[in-house]
ROBA-590772 format. One line per field, with one value per residue: x, y, z of N, C-alpha, C, O in turn; residue in one letter. Coordinates in Angstrom, 3 decimals. Layout:
npx = c(X | ...);
npy = c(Y | ...);
npz = c(Z | ...);
capx = c(X | ...);
capy = c(Y | ...);
capz = c(Z | ...);
cpx = c(X | ...);
cpy = c(Y | ...);
cpz = c(Z | ...);
opx = c(X | ...);
opy = c(Y | ...);
opz = c(Z | ...);
aa = c(a | ...);
***
This chain:
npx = c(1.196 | -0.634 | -0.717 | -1.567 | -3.569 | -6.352 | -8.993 | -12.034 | -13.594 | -16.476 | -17.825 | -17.316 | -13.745 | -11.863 | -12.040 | -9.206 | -8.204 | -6.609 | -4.621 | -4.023 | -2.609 | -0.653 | 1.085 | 2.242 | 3.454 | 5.195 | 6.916 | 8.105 | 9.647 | 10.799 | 12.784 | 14.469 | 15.904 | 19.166 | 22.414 | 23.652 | 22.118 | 20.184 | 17.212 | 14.300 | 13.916 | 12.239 | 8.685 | 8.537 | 10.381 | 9.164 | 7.041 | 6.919 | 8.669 | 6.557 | 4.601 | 5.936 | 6.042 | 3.167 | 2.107 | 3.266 | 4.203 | 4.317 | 6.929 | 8.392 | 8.891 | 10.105 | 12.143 | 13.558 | 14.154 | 16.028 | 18.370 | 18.135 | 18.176 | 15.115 | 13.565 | 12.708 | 10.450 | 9.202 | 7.934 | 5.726 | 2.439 | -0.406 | -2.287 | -1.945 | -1.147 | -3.079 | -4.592 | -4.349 | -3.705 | -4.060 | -5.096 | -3.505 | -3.180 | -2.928 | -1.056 | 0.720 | 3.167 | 3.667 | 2.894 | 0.454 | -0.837 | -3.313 | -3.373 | -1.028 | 0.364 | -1.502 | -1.170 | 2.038 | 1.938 | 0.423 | 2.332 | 4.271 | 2.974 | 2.429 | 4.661 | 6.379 | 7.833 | 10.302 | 11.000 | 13.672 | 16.483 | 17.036 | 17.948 | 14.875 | 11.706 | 10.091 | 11.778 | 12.351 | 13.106 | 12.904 | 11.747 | 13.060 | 11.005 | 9.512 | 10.822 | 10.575 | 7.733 | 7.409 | 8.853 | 6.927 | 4.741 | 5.963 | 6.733 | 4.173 | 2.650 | 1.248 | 2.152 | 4.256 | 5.244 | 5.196 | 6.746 | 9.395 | 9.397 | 10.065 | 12.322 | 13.171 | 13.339 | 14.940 | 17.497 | 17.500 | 16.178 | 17.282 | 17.107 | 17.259 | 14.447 | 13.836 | 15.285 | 13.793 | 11.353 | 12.190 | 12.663 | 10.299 | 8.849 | 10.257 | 10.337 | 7.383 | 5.750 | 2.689 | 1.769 | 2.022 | 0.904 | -1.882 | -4.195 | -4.165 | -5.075 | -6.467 | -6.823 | -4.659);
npy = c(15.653 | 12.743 | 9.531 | 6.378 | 5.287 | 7.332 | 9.263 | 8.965 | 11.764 | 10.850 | 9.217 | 7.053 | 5.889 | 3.552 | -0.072 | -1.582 | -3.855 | -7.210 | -7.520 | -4.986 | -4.809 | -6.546 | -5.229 | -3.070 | -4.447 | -5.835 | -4.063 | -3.066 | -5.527 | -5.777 | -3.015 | -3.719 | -5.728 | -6.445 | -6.594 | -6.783 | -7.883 | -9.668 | -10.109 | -9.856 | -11.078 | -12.873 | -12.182 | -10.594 | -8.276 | -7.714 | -7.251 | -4.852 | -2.834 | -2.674 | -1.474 | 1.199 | 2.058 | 1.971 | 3.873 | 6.867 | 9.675 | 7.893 | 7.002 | 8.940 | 10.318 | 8.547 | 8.243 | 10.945 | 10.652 | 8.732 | 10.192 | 10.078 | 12.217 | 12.733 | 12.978 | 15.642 | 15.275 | 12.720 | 13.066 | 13.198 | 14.304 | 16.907 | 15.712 | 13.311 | 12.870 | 13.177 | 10.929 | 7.708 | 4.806 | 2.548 | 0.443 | -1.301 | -3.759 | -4.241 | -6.341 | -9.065 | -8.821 | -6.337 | -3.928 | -5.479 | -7.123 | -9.382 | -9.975 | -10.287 | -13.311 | -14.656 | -12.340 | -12.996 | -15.679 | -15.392 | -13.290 | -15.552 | -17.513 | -16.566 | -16.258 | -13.727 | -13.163 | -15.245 | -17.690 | -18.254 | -18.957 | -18.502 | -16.501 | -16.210 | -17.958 | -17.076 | -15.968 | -13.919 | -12.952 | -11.199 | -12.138 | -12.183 | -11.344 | -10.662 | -8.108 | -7.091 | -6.424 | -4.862 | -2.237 | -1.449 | -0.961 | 1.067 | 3.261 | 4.275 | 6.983 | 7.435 | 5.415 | 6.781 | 7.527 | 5.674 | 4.254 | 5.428 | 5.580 | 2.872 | 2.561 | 4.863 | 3.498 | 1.247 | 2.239 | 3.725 | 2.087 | -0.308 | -2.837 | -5.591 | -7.450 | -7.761 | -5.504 | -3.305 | -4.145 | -2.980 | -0.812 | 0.894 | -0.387 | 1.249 | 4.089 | 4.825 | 4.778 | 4.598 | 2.982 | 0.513 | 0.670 | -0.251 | -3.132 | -5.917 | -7.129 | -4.971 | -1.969 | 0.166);
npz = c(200.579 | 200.536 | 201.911 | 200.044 | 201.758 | 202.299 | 204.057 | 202.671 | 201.634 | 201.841 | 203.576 | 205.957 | 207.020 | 204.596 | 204.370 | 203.919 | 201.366 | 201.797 | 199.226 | 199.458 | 202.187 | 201.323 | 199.233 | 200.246 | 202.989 | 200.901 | 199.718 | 201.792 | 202.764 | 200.554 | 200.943 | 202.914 | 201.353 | 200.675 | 199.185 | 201.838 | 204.093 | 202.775 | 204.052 | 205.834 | 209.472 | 210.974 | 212.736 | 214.905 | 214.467 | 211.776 | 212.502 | 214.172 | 212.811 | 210.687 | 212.080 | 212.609 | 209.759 | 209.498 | 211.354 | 210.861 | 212.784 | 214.870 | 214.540 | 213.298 | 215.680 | 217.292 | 216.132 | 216.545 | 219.426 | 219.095 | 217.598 | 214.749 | 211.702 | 209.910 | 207.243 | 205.235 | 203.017 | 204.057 | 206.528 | 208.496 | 207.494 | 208.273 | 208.378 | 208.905 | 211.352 | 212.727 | 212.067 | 211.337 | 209.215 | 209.212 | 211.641 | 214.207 | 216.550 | 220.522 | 221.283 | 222.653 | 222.227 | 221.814 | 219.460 | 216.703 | 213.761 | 212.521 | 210.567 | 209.727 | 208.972 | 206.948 | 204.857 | 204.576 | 203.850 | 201.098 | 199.867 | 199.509 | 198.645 | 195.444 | 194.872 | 195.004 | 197.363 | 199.217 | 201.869 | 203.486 | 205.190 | 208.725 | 211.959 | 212.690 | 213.074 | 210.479 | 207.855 | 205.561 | 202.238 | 199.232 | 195.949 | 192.529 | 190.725 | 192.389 | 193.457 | 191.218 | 190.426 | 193.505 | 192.537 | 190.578 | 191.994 | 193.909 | 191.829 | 191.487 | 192.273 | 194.338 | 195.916 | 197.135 | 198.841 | 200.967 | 199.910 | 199.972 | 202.821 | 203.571 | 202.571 | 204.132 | 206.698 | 206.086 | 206.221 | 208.758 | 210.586 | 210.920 | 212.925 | 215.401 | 215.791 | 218.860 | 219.610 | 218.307 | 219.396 | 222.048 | 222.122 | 221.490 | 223.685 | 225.647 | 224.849 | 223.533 | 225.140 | 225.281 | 223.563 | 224.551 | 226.977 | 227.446 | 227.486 | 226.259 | 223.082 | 222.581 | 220.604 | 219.206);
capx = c(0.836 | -1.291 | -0.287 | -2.842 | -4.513 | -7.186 | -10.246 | -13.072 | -15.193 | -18.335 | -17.683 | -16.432 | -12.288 | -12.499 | -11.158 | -8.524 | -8.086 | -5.345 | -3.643 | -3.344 | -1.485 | 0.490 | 1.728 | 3.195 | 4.637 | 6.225 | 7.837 | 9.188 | 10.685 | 12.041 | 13.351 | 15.530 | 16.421 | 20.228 | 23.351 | 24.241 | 21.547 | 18.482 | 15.937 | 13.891 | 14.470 | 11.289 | 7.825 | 8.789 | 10.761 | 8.004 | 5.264 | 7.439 | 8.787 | 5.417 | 4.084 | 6.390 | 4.960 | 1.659 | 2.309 | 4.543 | 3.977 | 5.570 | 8.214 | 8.979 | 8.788 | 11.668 | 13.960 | 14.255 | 14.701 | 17.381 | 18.664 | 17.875 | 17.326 | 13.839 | 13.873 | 11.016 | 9.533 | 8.561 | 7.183 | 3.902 | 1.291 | -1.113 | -3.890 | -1.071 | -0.137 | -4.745 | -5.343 | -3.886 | -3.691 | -5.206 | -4.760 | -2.833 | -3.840 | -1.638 | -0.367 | 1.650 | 5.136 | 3.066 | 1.308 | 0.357 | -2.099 | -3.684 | -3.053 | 0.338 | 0.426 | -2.358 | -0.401 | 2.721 | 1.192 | -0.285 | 3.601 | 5.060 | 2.248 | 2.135 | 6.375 | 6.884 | 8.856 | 11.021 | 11.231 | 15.239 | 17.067 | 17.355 | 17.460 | 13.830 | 10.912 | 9.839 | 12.669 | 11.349 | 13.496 | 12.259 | 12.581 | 13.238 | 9.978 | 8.889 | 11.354 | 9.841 | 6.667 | 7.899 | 8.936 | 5.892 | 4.201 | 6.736 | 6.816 | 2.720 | 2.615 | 0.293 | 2.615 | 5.904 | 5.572 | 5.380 | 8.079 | 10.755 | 9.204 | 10.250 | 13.711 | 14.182 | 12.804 | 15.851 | 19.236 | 17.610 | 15.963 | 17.537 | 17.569 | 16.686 | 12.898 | 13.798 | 15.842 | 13.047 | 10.430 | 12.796 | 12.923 | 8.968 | 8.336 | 10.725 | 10.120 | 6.405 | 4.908 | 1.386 | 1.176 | 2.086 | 0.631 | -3.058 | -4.696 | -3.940 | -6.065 | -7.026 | -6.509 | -3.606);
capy = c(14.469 | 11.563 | 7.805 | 5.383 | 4.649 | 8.484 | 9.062 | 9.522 | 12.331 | 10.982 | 8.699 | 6.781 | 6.037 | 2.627 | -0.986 | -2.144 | -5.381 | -7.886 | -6.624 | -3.535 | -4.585 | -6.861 | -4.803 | -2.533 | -4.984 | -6.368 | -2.532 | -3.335 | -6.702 | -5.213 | -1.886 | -4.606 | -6.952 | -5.738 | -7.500 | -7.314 | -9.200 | -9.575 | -10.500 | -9.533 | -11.914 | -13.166 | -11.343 | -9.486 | -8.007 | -7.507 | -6.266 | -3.342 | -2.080 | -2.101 | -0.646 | 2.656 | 2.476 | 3.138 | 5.294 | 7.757 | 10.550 | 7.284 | 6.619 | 10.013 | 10.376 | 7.771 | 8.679 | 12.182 | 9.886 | 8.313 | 11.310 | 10.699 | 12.952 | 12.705 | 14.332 | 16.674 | 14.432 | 11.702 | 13.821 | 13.027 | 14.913 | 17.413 | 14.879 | 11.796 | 13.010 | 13.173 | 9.922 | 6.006 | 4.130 | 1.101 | 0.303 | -2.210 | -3.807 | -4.204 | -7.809 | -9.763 | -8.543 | -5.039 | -3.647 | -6.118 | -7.290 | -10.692 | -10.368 | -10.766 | -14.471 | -14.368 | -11.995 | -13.459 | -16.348 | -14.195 | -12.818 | -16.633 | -17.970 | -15.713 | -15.887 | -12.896 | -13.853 | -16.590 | -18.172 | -17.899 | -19.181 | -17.027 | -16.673 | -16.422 | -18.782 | -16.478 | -15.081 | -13.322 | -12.180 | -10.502 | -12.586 | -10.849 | -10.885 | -9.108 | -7.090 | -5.687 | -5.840 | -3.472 | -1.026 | -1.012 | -0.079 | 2.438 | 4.042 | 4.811 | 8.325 | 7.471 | 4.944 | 6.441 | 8.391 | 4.623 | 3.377 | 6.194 | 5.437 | 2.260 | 3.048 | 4.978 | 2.197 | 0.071 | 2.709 | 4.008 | 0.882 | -2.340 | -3.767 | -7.000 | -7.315 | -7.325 | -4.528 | -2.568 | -3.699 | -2.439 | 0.854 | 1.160 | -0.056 | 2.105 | 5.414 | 4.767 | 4.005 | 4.581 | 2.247 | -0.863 | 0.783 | -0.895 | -4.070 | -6.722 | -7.263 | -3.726 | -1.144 | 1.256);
capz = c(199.840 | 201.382 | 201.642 | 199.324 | 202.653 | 202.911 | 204.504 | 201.512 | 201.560 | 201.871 | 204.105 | 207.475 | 207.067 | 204.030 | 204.860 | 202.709 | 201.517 | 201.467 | 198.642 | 199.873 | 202.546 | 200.812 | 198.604 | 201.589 | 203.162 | 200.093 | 199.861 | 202.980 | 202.366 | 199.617 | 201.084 | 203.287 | 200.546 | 199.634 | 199.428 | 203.129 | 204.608 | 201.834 | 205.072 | 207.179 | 209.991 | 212.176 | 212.745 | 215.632 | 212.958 | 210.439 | 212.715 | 214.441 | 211.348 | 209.681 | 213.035 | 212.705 | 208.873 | 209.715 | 212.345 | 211.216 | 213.394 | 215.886 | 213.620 | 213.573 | 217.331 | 218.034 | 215.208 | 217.146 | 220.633 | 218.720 | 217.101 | 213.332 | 210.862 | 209.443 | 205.777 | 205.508 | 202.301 | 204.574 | 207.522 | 208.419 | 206.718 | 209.254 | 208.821 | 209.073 | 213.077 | 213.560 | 211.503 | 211.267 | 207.763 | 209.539 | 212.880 | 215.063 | 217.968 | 221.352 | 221.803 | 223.758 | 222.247 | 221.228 | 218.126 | 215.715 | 212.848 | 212.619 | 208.784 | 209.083 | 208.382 | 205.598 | 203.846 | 204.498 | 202.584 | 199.728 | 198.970 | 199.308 | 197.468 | 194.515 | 194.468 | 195.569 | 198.194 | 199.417 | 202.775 | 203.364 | 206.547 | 209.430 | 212.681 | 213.661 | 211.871 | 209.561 | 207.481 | 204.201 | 201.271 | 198.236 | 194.527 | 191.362 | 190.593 | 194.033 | 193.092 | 189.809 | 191.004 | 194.018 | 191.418 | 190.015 | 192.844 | 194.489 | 191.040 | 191.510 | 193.352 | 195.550 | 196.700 | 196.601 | 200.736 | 201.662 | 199.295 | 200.835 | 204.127 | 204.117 | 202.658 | 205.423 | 207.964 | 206.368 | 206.489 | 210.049 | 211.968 | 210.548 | 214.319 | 215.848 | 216.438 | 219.925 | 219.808 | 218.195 | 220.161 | 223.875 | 221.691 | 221.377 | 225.330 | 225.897 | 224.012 | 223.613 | 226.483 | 225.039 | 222.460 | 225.136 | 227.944 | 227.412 | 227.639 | 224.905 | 222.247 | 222.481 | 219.463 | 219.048);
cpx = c(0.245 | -1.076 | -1.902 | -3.744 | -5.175 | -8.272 | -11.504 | -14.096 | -16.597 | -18.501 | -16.807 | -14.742 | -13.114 | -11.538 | -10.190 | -8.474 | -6.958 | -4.368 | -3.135 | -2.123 | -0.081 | 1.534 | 2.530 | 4.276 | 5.201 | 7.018 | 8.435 | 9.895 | 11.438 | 13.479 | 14.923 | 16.027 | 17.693 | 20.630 | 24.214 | 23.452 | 20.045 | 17.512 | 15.743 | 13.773 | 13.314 | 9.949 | 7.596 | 9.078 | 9.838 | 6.944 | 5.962 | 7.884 | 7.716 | 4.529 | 4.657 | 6.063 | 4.271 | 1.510 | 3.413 | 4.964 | 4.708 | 7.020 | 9.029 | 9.568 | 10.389 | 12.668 | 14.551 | 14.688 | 15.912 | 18.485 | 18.982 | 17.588 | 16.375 | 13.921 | 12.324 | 10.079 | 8.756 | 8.494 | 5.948 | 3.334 | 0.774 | -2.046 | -2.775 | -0.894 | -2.024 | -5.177 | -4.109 | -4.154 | -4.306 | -4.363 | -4.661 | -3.495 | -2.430 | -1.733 | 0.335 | 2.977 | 5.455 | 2.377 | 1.434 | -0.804 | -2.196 | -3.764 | -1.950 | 0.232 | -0.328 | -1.481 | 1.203 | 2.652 | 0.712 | 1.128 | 4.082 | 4.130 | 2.434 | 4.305 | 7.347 | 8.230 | 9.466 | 10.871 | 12.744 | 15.543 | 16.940 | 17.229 | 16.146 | 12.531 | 10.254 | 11.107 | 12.272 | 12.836 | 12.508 | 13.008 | 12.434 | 11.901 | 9.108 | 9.057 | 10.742 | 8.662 | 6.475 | 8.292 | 8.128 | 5.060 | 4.833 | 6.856 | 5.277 | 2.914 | 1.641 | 1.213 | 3.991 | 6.073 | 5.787 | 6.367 | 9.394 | 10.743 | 10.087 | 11.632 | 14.256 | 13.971 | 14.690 | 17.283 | 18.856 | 16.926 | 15.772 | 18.083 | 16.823 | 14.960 | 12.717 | 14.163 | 14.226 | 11.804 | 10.798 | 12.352 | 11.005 | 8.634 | 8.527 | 10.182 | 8.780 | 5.472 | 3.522 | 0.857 | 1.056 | 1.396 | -1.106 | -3.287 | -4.147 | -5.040 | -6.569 | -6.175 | -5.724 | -4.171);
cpy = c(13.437 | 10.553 | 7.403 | 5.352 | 6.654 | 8.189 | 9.476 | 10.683 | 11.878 | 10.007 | 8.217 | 6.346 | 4.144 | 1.490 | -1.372 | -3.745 | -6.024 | -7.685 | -5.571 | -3.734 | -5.634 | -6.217 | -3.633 | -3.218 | -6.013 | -4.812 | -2.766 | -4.348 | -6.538 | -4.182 | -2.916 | -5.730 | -6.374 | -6.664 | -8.097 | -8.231 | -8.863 | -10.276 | -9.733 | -10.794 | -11.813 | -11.893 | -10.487 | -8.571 | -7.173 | -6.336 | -5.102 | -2.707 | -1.852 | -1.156 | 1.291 | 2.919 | 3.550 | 3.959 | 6.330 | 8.905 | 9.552 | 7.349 | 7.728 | 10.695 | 9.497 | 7.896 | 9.827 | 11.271 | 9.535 | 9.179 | 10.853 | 11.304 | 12.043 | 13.667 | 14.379 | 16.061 | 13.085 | 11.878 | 13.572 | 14.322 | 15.581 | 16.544 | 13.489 | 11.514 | 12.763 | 11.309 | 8.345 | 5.389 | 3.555 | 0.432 | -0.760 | -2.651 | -4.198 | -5.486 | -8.057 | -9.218 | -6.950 | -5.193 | -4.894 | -6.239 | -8.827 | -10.582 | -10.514 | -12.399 | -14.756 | -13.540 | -12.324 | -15.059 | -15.902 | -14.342 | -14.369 | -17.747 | -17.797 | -15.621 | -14.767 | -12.062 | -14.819 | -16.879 | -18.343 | -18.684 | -18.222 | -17.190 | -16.955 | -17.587 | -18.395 | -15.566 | -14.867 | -12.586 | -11.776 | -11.397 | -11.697 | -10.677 | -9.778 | -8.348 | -5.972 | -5.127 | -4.632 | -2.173 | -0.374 | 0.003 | 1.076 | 3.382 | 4.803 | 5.367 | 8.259 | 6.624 | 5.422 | 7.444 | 7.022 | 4.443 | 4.182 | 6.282 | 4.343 | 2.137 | 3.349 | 4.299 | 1.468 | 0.734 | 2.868 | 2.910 | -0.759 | -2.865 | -4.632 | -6.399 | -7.122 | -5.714 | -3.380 | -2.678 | -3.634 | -1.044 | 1.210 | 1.089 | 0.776 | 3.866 | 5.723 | 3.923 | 3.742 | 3.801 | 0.421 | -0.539 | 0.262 | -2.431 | -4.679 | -6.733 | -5.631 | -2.653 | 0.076 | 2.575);
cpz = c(200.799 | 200.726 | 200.717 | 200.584 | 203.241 | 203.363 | 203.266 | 202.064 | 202.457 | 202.734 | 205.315 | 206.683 | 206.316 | 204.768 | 203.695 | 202.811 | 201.591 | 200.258 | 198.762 | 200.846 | 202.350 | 200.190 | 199.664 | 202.407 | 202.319 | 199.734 | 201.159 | 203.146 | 201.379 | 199.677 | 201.903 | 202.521 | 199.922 | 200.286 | 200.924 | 203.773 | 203.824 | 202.622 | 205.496 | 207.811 | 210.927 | 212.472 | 213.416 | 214.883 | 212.509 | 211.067 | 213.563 | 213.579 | 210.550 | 210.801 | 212.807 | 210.652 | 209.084 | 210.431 | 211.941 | 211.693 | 214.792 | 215.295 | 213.754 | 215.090 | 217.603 | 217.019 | 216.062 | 218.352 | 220.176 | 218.141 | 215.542 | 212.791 | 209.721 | 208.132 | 205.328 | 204.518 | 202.763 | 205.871 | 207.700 | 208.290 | 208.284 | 209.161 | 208.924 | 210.742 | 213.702 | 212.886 | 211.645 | 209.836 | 208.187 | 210.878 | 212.985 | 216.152 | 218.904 | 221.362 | 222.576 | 223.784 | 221.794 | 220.068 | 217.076 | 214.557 | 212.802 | 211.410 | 208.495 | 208.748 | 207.301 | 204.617 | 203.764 | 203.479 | 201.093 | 199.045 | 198.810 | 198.496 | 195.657 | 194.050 | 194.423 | 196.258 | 198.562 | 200.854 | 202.793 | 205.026 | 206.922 | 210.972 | 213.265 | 212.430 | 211.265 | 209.208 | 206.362 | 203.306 | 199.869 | 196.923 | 193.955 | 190.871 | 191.255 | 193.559 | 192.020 | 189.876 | 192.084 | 193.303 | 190.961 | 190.650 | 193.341 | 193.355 | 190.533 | 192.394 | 194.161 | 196.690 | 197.205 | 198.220 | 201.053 | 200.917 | 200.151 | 202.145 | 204.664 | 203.519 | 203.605 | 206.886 | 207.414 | 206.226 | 207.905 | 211.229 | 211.867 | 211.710 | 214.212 | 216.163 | 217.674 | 220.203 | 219.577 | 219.199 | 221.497 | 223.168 | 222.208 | 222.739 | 225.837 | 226.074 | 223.870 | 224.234 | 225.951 | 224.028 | 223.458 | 226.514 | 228.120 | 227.640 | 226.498 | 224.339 | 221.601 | 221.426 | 219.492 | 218.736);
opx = c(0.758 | -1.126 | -2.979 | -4.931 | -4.684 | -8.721 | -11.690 | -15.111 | -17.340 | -19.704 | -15.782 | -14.758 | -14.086 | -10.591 | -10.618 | -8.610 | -6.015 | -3.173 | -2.054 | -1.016 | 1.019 | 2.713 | 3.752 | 5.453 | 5.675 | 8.164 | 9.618 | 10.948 | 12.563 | 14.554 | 16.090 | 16.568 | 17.590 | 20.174 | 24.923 | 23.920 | 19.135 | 16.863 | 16.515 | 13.546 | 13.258 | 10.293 | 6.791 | 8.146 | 9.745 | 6.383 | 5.190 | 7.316 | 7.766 | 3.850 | 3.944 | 5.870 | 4.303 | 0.736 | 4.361 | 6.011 | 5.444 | 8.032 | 10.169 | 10.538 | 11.460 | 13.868 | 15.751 | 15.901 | 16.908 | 19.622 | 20.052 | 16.378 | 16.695 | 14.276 | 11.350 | 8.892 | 7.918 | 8.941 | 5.120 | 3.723 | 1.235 | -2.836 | -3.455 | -0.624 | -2.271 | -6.080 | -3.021 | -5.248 | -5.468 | -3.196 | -5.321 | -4.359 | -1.301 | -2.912 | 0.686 | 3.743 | 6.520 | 1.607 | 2.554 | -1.667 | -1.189 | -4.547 | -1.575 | -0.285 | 0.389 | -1.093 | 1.720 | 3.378 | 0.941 | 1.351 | 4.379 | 4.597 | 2.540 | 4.900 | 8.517 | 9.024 | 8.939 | 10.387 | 13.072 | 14.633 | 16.770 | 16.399 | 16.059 | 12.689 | 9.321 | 11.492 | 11.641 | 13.502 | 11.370 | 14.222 | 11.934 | 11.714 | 8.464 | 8.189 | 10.545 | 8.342 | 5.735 | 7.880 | 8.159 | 4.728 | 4.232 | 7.114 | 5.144 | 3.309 | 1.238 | 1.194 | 4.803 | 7.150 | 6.887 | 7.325 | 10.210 | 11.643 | 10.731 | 12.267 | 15.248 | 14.459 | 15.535 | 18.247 | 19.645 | 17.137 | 15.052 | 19.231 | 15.924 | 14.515 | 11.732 | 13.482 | 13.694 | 11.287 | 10.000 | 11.665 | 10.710 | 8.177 | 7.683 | 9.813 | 8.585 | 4.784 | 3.108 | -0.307 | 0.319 | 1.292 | -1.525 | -2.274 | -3.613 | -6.051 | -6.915 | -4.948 | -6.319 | -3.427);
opy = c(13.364 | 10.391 | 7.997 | 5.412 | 7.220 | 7.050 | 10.691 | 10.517 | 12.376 | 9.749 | 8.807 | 6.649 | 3.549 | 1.773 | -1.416 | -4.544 | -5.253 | -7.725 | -5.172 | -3.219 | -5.603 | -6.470 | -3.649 | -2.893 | -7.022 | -5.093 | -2.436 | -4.151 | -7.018 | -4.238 | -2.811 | -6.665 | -5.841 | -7.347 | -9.076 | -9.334 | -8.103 | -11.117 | -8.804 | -11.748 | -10.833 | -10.713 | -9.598 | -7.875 | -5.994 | -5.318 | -4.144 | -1.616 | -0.940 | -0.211 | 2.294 | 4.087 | 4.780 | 4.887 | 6.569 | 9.361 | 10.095 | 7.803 | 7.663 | 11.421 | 9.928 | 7.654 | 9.841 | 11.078 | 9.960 | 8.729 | 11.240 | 11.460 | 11.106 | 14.845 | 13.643 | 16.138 | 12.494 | 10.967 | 13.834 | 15.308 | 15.120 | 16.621 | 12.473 | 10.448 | 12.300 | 10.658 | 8.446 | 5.777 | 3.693 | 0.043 | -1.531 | -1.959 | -4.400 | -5.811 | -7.177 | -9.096 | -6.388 | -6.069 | -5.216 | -5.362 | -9.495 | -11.446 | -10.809 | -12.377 | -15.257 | -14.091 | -11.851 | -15.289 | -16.576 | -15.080 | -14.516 | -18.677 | -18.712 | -15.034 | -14.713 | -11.151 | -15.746 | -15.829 | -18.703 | -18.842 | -17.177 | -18.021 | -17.764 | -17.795 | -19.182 | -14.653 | -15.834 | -11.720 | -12.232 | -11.477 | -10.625 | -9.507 | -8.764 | -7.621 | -4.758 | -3.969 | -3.671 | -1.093 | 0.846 | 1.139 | 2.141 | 4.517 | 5.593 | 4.817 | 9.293 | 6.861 | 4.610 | 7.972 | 6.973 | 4.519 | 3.571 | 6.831 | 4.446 | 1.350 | 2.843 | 4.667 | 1.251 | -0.024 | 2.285 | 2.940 | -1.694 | -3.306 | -4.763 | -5.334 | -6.472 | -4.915 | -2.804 | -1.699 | -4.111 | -0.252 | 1.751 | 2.103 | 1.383 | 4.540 | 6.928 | 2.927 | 2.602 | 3.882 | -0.522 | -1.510 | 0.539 | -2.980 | -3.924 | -6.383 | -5.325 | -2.583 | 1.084 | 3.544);
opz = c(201.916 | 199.507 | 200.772 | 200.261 | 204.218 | 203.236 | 203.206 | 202.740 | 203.303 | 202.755 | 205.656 | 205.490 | 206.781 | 205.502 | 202.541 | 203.738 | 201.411 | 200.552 | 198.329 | 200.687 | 202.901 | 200.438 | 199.516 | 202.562 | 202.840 | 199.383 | 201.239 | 203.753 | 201.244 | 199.080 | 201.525 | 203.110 | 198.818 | 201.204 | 201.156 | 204.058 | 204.155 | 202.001 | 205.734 | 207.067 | 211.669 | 212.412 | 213.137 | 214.480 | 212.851 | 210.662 | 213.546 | 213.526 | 209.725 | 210.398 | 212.849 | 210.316 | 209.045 | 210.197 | 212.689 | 211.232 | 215.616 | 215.830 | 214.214 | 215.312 | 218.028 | 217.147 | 216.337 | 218.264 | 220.761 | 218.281 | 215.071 | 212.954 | 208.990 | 208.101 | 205.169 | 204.834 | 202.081 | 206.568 | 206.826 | 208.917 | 209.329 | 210.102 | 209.069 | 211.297 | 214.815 | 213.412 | 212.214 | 209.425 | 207.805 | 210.917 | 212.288 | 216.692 | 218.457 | 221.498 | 223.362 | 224.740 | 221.537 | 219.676 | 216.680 | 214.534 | 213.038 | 211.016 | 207.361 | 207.631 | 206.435 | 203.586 | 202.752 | 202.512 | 200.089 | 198.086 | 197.624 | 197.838 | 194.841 | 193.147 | 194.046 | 196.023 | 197.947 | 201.278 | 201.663 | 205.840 | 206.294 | 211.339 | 214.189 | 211.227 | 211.103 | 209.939 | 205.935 | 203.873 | 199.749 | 196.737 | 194.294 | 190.535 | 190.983 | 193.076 | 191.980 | 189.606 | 191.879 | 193.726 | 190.798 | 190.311 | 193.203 | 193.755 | 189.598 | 193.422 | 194.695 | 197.898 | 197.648 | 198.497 | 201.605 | 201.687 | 200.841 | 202.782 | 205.708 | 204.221 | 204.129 | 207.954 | 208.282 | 206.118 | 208.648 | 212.441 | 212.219 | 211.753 | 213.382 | 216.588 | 218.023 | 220.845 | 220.526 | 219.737 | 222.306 | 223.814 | 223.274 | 223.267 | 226.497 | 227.036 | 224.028 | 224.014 | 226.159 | 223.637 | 223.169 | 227.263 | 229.244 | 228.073 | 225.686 | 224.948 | 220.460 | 221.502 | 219.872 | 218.582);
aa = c(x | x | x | x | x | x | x | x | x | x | x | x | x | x | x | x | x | x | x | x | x | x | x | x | x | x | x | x | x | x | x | x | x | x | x | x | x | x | x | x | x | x | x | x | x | x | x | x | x | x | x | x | x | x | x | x | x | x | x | x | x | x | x | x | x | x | x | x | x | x | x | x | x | x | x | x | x | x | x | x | x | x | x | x | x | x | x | x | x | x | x | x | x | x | x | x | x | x | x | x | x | x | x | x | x | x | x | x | x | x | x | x | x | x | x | x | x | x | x | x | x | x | x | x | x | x | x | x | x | x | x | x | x | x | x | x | x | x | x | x | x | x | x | x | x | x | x | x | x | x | x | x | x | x | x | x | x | x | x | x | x | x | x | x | x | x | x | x | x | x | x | x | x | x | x | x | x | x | x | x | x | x | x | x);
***
């Protein structure tokens, strides 16, 4: 099965737009929105967890480092381990997107989401609206490898943003081992 984000036919690999990746990472503010702690807590946070997302041929990579099991329905695909949904670039604290704040706006615009206390200055919960709207989407089969993706992003790597991004310097040298600015 292939994530919403393929390469067309007839053409070079397409761009998506801001809804697209809103609606991803509102599946992931959601996947962490339960009664123990309904945040995600700061963009460190945000952008390493959506990093092992789109990569999940990484994702997959440091669950075995860590010794998780990986359940074979959300395995990366043979064209998932050659291809990228939509690439990251390396930053200062590692991979990121310069659309996180735009679409962090989008979901808290639109009511989506909430702004919540929290340790870091972006803390994001999911309203009930998100909520249904998340449904919606995770219940469209195109979306539903990312919806159990990011399920299992929040039983197997609900750590600190730091924490996750020691794991990634760590474990994947090759994603921090470049220049800044420069593309994952």
């Amino acid at each position: 099965m292939m994530s919403p984000a393929r390469i067309d036919d007839a053409g070079p690999p397409r761009t998506f737009g801001l809804d697209y990746h809103a609606a991803r990472i509102l599946l992931l503010i959601t996947a962490f929105s339960d009664a123990r702690q309904p945040i995600i807590d700061g963009p460190t946070k945000l952008a390493k967890l959506d990093f092992l997302l789109r990569y999940p041929a990484l994702m997959e990579r440091l669950a075995d480092v860590l010794g998780y099991d990986v359940p074979e329905r959300i395995r990366p695909s043979p064209e998932e381990r050659l291809a990228v949904e939509s690439r990251m670039v390396r930053y200062k604290f590692g991979p990121w997107d310069d659309r996180y704040y735009p679409i962090i706006g989008l979901l808290l615009g639109t009511g989506l989401v909430q702004s919540v206390s929290g340790k870091g200055k972006v803390a994001l919960a999911v309203t009930d609206n998100g909520q249904a709207i998340a449904r919606r989407v995770a219940d469209d089969e195109a979306w539903r490898i990312v919806a159990d993706r990011c399920e299992y992003l929040a039983r197997s790597f609900d750590l600190s943003g730091n924490r996750l991004k020691d794991l990634i310097y760590e474990h994947l040298p090759e994603v921090v081992d470049r220049p800044h600015r420069t593309v994952i």
